[in-house]
C-alpha positions as CSV (number, residue, x, y, z in Angstrom):
1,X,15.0,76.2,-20.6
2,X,12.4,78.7,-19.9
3,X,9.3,77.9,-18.1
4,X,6.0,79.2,-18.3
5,X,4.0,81.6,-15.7
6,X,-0.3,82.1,-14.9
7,X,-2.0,84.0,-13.2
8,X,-5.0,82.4,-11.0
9,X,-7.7,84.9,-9.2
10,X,-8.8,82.5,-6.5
11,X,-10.8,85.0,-4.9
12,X,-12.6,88.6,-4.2
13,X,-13.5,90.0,-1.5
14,X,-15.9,93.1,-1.8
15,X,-17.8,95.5,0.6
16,X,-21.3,95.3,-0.3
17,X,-22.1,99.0,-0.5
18,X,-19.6,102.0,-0.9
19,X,-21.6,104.6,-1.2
20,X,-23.5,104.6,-4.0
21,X,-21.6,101.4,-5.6
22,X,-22.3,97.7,-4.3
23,X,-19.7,95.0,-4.8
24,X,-17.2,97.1,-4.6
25,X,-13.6,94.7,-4.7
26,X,-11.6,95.2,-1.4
27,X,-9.0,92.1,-1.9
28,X,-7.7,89.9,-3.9
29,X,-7.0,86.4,-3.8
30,X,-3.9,85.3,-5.9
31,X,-1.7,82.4,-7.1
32,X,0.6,82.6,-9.9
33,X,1.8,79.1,-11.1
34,X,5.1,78.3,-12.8
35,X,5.4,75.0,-14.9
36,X,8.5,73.8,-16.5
37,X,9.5,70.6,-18.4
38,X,12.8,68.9,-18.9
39,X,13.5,65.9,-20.6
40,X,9.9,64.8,-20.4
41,X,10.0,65.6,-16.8
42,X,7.5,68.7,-15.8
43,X,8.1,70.6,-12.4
44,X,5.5,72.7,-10.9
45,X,5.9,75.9,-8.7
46,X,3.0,78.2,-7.1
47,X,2.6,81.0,-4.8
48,X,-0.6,82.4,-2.8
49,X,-1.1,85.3,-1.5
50,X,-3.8,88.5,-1.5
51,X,-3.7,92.0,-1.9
52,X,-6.2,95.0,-0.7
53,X,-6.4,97.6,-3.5
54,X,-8.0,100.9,-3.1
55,X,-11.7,101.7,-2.9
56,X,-12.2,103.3,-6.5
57,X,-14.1,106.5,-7.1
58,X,-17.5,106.5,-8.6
59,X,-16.4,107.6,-11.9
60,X,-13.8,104.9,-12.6
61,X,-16.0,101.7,-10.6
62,X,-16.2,98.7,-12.8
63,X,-19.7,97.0,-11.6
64,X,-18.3,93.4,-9.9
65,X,-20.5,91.8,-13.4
66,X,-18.4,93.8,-16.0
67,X,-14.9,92.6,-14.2
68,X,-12.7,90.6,-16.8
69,X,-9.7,88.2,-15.2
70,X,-7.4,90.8,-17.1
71,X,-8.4,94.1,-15.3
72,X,-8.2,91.8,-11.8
73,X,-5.0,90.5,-13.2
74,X,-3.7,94.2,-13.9
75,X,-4.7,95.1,-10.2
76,X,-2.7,92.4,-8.9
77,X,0.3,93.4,-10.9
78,X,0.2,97.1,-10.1
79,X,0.2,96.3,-6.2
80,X,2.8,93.8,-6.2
81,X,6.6,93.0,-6.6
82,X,6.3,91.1,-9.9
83,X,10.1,90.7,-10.5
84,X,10.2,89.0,-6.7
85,X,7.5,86.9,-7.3
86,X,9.1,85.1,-10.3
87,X,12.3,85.3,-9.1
88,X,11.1,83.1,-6.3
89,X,8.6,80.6,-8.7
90,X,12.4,80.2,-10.9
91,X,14.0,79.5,-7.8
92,X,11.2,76.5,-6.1
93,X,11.7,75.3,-10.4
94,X,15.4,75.7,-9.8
95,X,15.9,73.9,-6.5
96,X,13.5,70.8,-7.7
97,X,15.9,70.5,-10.7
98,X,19.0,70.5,-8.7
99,X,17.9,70.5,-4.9
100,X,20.7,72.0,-2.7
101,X,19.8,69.3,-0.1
102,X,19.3,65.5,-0.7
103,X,18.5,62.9,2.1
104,X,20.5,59.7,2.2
105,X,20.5,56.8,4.5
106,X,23.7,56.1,6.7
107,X,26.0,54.1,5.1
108,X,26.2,51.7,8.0
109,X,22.4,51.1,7.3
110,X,21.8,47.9,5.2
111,X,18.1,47.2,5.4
């Protein structure tokens, strides 16, 4: 079954002033949520991370007020290993189905 993946900006972090531009985004704060459901069951994966992106020039600056989550989004994706990052949300989905380690009590335990 497939399972569905989100993007969450969490965070920016801009210089103030570059020169002539102000709020200018520096990094990024990320998480990208997987959510998957199985017989009525729903599992949950997430990573966090950030990423720095380069200053822009003056003729391509967005002002911080006219950012959309889509642009940020596309910022994201363009600095980082997408295919790596949901390879590893299916496998935290994968292993919660079918972990690869369980715990059990000793079998000469009774209570």
């Amino acid at each position: 079954m497939s399972n569905t993946k989100k993007w969450v900006i969490a965070a920016l972090d801009v210089k103030p002033t570059v020169d002539t531009m102000t709020d200018v985004v520096a990094t990024i704060h990320w998480r990208k949520n997987a959510t998957e459901v199985v017989d009525d069951k729903t599992y949950t994966a997430s990573m966090y991370g950030a990423c720095s992106i380069a200053l822009p020039e003056a003729e391509s600056f967005i002002a911080f007020e006219s950012l959309t989550e889509a642009e940020v989004i596309a910022w994201v994706e363009a600095t980082l290993d997408i295919a790596a990052i949901d390879s590893a949300l299916d496998m935290q989905l994968d292993n919660q189905k079918n972990p690869p380690i369980i715990s059990k009590k000793a079998p000469w335990i009774t209570e």
